[in-house]
C-alpha positions as CSV (number, residue, x, y, z in Angstrom):
1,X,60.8,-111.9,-42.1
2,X,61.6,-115.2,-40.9
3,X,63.7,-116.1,-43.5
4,X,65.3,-112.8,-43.6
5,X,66.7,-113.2,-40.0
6,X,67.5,-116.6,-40.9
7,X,70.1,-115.5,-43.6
8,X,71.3,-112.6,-41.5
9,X,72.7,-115.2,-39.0
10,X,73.5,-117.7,-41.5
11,X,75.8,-114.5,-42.9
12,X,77.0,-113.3,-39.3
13,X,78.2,-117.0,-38.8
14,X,80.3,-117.0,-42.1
15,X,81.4,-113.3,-41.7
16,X,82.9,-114.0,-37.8
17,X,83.5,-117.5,-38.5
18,X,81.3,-118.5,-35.4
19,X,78.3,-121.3,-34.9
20,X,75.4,-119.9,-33.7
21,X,74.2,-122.3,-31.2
22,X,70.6,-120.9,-30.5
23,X,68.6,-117.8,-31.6
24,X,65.3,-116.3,-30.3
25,X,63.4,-113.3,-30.2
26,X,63.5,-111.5,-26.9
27,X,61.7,-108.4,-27.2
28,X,57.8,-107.4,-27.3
29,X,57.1,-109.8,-29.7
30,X,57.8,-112.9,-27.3
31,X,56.9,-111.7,-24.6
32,X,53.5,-110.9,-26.1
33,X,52.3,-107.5,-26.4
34,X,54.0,-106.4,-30.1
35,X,52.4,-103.2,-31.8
36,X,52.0,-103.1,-35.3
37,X,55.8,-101.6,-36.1
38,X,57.8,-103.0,-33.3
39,X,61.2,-104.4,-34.5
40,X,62.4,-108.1,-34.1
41,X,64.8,-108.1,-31.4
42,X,66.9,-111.3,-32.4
43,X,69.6,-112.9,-29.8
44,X,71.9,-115.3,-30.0
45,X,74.5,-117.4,-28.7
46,X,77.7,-118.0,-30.5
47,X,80.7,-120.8,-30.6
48,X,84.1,-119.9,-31.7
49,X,86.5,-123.0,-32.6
50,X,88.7,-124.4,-29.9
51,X,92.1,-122.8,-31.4
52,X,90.2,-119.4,-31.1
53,X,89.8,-120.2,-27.0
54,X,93.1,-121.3,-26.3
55,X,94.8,-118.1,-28.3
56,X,97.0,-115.5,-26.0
57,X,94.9,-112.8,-27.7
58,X,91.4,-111.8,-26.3
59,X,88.7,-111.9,-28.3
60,X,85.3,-110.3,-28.6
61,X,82.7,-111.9,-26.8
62,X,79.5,-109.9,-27.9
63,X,78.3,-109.2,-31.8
64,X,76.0,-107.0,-33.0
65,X,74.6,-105.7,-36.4
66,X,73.9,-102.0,-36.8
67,X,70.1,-101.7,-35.6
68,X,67.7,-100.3,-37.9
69,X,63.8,-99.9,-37.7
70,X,63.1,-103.1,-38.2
71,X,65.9,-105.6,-37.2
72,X,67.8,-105.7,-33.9
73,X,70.2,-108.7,-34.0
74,X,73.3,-109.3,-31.2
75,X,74.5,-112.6,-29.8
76,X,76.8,-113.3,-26.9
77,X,79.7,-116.5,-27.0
78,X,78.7,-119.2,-25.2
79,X,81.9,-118.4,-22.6
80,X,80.4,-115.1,-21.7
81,X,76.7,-116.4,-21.9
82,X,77.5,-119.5,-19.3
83,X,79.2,-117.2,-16.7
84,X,76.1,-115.2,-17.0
85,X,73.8,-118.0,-16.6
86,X,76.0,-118.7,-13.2
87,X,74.7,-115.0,-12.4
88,X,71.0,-115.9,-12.7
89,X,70.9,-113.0,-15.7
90,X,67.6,-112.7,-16.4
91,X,67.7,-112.0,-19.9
92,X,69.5,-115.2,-20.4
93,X,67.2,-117.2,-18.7
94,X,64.3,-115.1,-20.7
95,X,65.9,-116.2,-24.1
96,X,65.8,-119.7,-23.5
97,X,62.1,-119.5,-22.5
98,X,61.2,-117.6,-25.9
99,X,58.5,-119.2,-27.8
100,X,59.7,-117.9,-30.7
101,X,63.0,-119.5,-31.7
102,X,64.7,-118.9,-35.1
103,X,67.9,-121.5,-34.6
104,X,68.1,-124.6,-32.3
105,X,69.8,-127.2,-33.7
106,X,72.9,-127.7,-31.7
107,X,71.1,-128.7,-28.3
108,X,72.4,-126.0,-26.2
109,X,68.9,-124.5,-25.1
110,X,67.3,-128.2,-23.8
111,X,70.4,-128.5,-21.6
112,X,70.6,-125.5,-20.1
113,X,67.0,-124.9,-19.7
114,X,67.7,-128.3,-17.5
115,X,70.1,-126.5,-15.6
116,X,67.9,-123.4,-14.5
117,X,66.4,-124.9,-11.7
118,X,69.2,-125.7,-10.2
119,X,71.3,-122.4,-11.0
120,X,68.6,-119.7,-10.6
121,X,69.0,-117.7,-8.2
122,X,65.7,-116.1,-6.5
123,X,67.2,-113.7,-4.8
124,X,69.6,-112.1,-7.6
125,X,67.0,-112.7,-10.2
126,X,64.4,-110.9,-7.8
127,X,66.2,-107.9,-7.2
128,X,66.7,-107.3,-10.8
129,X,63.2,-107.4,-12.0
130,X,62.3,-104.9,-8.6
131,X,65.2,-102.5,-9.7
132,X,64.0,-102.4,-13.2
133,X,60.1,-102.1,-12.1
134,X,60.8,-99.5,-9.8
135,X,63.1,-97.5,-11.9
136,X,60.0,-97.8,-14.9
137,X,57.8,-96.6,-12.4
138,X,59.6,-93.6,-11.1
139,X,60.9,-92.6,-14.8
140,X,58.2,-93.2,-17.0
141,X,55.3,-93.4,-15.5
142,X,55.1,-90.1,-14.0
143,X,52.9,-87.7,-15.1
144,X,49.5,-87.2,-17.1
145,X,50.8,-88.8,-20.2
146,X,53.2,-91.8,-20.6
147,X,54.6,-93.8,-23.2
148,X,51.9,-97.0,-23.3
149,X,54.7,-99.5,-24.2
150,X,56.4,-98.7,-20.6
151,X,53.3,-99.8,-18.7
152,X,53.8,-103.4,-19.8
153,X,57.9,-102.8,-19.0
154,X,56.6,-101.9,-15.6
155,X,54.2,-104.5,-15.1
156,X,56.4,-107.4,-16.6
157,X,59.2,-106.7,-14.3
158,X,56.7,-106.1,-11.2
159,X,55.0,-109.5,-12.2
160,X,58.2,-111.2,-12.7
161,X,59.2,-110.2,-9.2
162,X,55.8,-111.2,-7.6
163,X,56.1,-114.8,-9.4
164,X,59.5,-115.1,-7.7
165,X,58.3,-114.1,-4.1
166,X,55.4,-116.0,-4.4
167,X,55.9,-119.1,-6.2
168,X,60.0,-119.0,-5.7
169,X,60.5,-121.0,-9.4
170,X,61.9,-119.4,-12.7
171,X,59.3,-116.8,-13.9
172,X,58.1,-117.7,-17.7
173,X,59.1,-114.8,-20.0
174,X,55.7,-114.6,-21.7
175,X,53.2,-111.8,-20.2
176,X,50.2,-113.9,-20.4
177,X,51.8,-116.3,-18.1
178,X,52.7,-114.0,-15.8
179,X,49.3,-112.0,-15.2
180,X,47.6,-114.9,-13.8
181,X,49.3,-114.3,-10.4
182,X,46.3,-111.9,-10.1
183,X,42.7,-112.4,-10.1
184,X,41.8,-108.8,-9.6
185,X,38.7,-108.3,-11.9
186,X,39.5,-104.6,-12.8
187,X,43.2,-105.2,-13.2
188,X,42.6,-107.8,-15.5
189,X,40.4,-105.5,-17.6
190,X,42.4,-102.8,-17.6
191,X,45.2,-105.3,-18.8
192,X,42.8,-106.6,-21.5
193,X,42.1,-102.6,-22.7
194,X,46.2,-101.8,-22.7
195,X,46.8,-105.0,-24.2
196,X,44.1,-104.1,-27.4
197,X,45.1,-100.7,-27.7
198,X,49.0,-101.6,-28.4
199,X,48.2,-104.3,-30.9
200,X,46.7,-100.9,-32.8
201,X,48.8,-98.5,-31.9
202,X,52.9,-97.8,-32.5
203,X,55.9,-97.3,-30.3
204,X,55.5,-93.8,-29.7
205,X,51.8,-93.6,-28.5
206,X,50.8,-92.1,-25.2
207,X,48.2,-92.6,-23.2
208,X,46.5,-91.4,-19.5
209,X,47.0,-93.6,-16.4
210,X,45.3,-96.3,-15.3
211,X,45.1,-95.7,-11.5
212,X,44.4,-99.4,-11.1
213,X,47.6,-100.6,-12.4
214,X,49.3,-97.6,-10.9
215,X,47.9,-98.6,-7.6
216,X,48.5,-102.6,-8.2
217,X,52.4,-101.5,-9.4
218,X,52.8,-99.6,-6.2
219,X,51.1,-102.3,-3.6
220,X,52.9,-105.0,-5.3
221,X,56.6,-103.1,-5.7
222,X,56.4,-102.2,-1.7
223,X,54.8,-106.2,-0.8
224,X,58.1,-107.6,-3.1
225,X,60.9,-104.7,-1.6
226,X,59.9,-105.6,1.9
227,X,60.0,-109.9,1.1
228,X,62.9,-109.6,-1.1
229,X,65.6,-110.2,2.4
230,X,63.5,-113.2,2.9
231,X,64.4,-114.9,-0.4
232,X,67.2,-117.5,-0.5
233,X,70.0,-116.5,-2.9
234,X,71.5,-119.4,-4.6
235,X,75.6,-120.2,-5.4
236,X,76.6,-123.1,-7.3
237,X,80.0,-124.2,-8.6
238,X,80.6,-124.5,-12.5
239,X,81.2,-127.5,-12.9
240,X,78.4,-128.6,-15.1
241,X,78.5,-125.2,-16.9
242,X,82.6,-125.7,-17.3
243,X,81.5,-129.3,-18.9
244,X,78.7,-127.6,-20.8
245,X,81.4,-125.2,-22.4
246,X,83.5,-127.9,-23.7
247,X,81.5,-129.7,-24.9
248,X,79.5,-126.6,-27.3
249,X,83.1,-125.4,-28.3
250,X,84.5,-129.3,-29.3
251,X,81.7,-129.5,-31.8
């Protein structure tokens, strides 16, 4: 498969006539809890040439390929990707954290990851894992059967927003990083059974509740909503990121 994805990019960067700068999975499989027929969720960012910047026309600044069952490939331009990296997006900041990276060649992902530090914002990053926790939680985990694969989406989020009340730094994208903000015995072995039972199981597969977790999601949700107006938010000019730009699309 790895070669496969390979040659889907290496054809997406003759077909757009683009350089892809950096590419990573960013789905289940980096963050670490795949089952047996989840899809590769591929992202990337892109480079146009110079002349294609400076044009009176607009231009697209996402591309995707048509999803099927297995593949899931889409890639922003680095102009677009920057101004979101201004915005603390935490997908962004996921992607260049993925342990599993298909192109990096240009140098792009070293220097920004250099950058987070000093661009991340706690606050805005916060409030977007606890709005995407919460909404998990109230959506899909109501009920006396729920889709497994959306306890982890809930927990991930809730843990990322923990990790960034708590310890106020970037929050690592992979889940086994994440859990060991908590040394409660049963929730770990609850997070051990879910953890064994998706590695078996597809997509689809429903399952009871776990009252721990439930009751860990809902302690933990109320601790960060209450903290959250207590975490600094974070505003820095472009300057660096304007530099950064020039210098990817001058290549």
């Amino acid at each position: 498969m790895l070669e496969i994805i390979k040659e889907k990019l290496r054809e997406l960067e003759k077909e757009n006539h683009i350089r892809i700068l950096y590419a990573c999975e960013s789905g289940s499989r980096a963050w670490g809890f795949p089952s047996p027929d989840s899809d590769f969720d591929v992202r990337f960012i892109y480079a146009r040439t110079t002349n294609d910047y400076l044009s009176i026309h607009e231009i697209g600044d996402v591309i995707d390929l048509p999803v099927n069952e297995v593949l899931d490939i889409g890639g922003w331009d680095v102009k677009k990707a920057l101004k979101l990296f201004l915005k603390s997006n935490g997908p962004l900041y996921e992607w260049l954290q993925s342990p599993i990276v298909y192109m990096d060649e240009s140098g792009l992902a070293p220097e920004l990851q250099q950058l987070m530090p000093k661009y991340f914002s706690l606050r805005a990053a916060g409030n977007h894992y606890l709005s995407m926790a919460i909404n998990t939680v109230n959506d899909d985990l109501q009920g006396d059967q729920i889709k497994m694969k959306r306890y982890f989406y809930a927990l991930r989020s809730a843990l990322a927003c923990k990790w960034i009340v708590e310890r106020q730094t970037v929050p690592p994208m992979e889940f086994g990083a994440l859990r060991v903000l908590v040394d409660d015995k049963f929730f770990q072995r609850d997070i051990d059974e879910l953890l064994k039972l998706k590695a078996v199981s597809d997509e689809k597969k429903l399952i009871k509740p776990f009252p721990v977790l439930d009751d860990w999601l809902n302690a933990t949700l109320t601790m960060c909503k209450e903290l959250m107006g207590q975490i600094p938010s974070n505003h820095q000019p472009a300057g660096e990121l304007n530099a950064v730009f020039r210098k990817y699309i001058a290549l």
